[in-house]
VEXDREN-2710 file (C-alpha; in Angstrom, 1 decimal):
% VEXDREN-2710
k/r/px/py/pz
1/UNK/0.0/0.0/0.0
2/UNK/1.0/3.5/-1.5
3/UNK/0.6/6.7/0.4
4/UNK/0.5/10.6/-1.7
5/UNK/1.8/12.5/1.0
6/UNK/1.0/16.3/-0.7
7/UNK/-1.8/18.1/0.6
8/UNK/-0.5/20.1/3.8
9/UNK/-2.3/22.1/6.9
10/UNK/-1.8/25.7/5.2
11/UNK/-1.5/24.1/1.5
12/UNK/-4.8/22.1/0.5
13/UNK/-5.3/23.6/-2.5
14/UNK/-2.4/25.9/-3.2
15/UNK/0.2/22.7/-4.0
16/UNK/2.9/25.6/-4.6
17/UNK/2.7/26.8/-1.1
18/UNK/3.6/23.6/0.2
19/UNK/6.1/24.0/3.3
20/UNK/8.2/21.0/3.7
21/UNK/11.5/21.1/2.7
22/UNK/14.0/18.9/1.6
23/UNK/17.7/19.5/2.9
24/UNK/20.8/18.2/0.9
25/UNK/23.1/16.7/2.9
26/UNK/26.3/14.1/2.4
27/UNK/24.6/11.3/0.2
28/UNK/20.8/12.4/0.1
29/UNK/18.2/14.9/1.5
30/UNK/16.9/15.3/5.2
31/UNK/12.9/15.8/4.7
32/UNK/11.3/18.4/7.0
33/UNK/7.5/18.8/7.1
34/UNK/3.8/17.9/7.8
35/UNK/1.4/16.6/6.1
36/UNK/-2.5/15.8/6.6
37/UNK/-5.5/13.9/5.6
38/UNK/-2.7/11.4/3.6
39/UNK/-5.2/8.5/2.3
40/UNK/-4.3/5.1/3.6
41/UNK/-1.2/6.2/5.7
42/UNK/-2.0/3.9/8.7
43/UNK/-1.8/1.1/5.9
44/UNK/1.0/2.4/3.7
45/UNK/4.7/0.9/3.6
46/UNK/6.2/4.2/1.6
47/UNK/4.6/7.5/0.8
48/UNK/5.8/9.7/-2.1
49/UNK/6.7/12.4/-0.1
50/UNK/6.2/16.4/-2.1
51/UNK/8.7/18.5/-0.4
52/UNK/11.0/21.9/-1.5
53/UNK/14.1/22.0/-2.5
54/UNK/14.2/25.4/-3.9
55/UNK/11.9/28.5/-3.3
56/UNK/8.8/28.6/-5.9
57/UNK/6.8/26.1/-7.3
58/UNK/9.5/24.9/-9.9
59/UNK/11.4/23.9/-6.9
60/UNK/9.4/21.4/-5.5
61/UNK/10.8/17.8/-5.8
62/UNK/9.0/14.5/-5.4
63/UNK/10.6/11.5/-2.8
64/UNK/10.2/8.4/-2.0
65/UNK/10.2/7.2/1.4
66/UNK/10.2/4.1/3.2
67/UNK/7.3/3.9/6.5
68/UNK/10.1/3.8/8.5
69/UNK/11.6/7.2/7.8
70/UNK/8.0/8.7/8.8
71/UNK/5.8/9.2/12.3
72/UNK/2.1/8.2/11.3
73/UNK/-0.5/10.0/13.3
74/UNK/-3.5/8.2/14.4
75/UNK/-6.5/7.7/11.6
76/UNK/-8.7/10.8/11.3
77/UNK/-12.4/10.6/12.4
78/UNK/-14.4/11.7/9.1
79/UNK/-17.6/12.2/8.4
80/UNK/-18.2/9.7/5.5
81/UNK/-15.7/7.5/3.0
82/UNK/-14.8/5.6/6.6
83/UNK/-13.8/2.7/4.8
84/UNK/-10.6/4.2/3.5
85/UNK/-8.4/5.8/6.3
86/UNK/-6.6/9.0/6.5
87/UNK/-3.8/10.3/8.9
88/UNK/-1.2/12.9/9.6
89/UNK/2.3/12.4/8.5
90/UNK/5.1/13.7/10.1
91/UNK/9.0/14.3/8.6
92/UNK/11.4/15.1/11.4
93/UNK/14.8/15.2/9.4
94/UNK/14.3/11.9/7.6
95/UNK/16.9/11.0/6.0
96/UNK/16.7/9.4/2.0
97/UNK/19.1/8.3/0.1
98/UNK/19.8/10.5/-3.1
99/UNK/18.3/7.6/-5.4
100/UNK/14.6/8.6/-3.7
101/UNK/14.2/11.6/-5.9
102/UNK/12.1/10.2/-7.8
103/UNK/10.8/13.6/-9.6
104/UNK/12.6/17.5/-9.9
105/UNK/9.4/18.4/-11.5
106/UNK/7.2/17.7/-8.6
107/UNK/5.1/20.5/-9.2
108/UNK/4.2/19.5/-12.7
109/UNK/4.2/15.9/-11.4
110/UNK/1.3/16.7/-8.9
111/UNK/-0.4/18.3/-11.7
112/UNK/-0.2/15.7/-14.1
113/UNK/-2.0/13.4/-11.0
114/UNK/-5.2/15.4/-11.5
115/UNK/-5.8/14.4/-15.0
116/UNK/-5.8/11.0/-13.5
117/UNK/-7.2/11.0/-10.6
118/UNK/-10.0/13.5/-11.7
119/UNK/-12.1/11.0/-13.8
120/UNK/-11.6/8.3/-11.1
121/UNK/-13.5/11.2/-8.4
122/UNK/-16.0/11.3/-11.1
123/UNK/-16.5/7.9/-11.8
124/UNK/-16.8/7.6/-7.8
125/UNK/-19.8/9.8/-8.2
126/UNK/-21.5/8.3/-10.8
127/UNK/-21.8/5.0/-8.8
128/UNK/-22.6/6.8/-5.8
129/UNK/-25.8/8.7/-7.7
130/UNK/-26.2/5.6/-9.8
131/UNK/-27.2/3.7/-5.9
132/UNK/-29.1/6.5/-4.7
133/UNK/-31.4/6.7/-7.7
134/UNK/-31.7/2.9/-8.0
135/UNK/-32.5/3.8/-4.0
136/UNK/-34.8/6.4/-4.2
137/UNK/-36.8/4.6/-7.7
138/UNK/-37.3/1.3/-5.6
139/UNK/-38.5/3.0/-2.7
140/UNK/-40.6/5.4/-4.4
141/UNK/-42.5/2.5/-6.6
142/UNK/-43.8/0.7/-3.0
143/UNK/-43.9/3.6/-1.2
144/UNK/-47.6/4.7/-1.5
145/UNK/-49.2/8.6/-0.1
146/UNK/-52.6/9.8/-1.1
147/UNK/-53.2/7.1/-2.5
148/UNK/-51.1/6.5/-5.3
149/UNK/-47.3/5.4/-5.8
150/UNK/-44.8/8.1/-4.7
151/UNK/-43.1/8.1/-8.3
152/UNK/-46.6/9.2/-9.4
153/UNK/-46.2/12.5/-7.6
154/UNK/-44.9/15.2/-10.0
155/UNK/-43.0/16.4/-7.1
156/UNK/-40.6/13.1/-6.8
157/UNK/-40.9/12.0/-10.1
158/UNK/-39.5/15.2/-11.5
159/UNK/-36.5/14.7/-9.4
160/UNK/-36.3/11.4/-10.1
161/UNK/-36.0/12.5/-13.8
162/UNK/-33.5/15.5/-12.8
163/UNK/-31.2/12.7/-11.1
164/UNK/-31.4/10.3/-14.3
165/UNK/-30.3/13.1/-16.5
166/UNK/-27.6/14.4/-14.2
167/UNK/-26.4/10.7/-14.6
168/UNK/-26.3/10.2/-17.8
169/UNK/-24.3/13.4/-17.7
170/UNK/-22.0/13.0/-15.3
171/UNK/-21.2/9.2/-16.9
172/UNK/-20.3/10.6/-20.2
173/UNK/-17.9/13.4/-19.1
174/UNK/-16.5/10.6/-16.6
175/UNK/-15.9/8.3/-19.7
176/UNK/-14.8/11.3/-22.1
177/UNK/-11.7/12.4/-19.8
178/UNK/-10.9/9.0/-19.0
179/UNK/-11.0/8.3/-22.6
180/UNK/-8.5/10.9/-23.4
181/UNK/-6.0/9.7/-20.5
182/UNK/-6.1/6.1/-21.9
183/UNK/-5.2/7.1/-25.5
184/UNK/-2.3/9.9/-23.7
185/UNK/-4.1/13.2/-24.3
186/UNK/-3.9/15.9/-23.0
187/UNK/-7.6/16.6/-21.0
188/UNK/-7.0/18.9/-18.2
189/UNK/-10.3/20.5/-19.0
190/UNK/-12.2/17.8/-19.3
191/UNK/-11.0/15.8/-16.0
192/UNK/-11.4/19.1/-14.0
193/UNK/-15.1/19.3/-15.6
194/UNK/-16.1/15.3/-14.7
195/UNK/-14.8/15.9/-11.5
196/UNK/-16.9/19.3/-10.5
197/UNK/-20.2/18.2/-12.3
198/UNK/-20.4/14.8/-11.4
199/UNK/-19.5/15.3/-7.5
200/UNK/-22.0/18.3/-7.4
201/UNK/-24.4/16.2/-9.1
202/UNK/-23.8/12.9/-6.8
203/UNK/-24.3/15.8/-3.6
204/UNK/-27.5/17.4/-5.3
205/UNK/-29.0/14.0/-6.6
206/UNK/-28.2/12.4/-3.0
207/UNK/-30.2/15.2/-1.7
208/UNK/-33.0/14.8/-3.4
209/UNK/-33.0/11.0/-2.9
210/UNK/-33.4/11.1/0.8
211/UNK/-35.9/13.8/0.5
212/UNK/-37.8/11.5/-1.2
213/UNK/-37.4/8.6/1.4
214/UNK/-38.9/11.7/4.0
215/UNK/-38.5/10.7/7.8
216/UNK/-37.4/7.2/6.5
217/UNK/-34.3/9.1/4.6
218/UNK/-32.6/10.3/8.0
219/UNK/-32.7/7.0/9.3
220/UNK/-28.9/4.8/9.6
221/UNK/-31.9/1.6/8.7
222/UNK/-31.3/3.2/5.5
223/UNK/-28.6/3.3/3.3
224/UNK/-29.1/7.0/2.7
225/UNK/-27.6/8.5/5.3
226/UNK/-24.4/6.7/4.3
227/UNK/-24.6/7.8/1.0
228/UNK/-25.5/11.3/2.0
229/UNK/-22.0/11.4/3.9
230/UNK/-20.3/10.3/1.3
231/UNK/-21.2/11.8/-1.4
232/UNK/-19.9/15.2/0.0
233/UNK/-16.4/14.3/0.0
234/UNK/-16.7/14.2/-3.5
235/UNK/-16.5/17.5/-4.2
236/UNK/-13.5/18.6/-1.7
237/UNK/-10.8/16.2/-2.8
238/UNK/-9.2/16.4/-5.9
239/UNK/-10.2/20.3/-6.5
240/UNK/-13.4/22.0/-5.0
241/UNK/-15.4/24.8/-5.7
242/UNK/-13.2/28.2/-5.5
243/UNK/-10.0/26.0/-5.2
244/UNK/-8.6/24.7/-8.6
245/UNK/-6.7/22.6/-7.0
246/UNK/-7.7/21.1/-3.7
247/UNK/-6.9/18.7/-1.5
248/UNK/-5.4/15.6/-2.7
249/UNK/-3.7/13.0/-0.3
END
């Protein structure tokens, strides 16, 4: 197991103003720094550690480094996504070889990652709303008020609609930047644009879903709620509204 050790306390979002640095010394660096809300770090036997070896972005330089060479904090209490762990990472003058520069260009590196990992949030999504429709269309066909069906309420049945559509949507921008990765294009834009409209649409479309589930929705005898929690995550990682970039461990 593999840990991304960028995002920071102060530097979320901004990856330039990242503040651990990397010290040459006789034979390799010393690593100085903090990092936070590093997926799978209880788990992982080496992290690729982001660190400066210069001032400005250009001179931030990739590393990696063994488990031992790091202090793992204790996993994170979150709010949803509890099935994959997160922790704090600390780098108290560990010292790697030179051979563990594995990247000068670690800004451009942890750029490059986003037009990856961008479609993979988005695909994320689209199984997320995918369940919560398939949810909130089972329920709503058994699920009788006034009489009649609740999918036979204009009311749910429009959003119903409104949460197919978003799907659809969200699906084919998912498949369109993921296309474009696979054939080694370049699709900045259109992993950035998966990624903010399918995880807004997975939040909205969640929404609605437990809405139409009323008291029943808020219940943990649901799966709802679950997917409610998660769903939000979706659209901080990876680049959120207002920050291009975003967190990323």
């Amino acid at each position: 197991m593999a840990s991304y050790a960028l995002t920071e306390p102060h530097a979320g979002s901004e990856v330039a103003a990242i503040r651990s640095r990397a010290e040459r010394v006789q034979g390799g660096f010393r690593l100085y720094g903090r990092k936070t809300w590093i997926s799978h770090a209880p788990e992982a036997g080496f992290f690729v550690v982001f660190a400066k070896v210069a001032e400005g972005r250009e001179g931030i330089a990739a590393f990696l480094v063994e488990r031992e060479g790091v202090e793992v904090g204790p996993p994170l209490p979150k709010l949803g996504q509890r099935a994959s762990s997160a922790a704090e990472v600390a780098l108290e003058g560990t010292f790697v070889p030179e051979e563990a520069l594995i990247a000068r260009e670690g800004f451009r590196l942890a750029m490059g990652v986003f037009d990856r990992s961008r479609p993979v949030v988005a695909a994320m999504a689209v199984g997320l709303l995918r369940r919560a429709l398939d949810e909130a269309l089972a329920y709503a066909r058994v699920r009788e008020a006034f009489g009649k069906a609740l999918w036979e309420h204009h009311g749910v049945g429009f959003k119903l609609a409104e949460m197919a559509m978003d799907l659809e949507a969200a699906r084919l921008l998912a498949h369109r930047a993921a296309d474009l990765a696979e054939r080694g294009e370049a699709n900045s834009m259109e992993a950035a644009m998966a990624k903010a409209f399918a995880a807004d649409a997975a939040v909205r479309g969640v929404s609605e879903a437990l809405q139409a589930f009323g008291g029943n929705g808020y219940s943990e005898g649901y799966p709802m709620a679950k997917l409610y929690r998660d769903a939000k995550a979706l659209q901080i990682y990876e680049g959120h509204l207002g920050d291009p970039a975003g967190d990323c461990a």
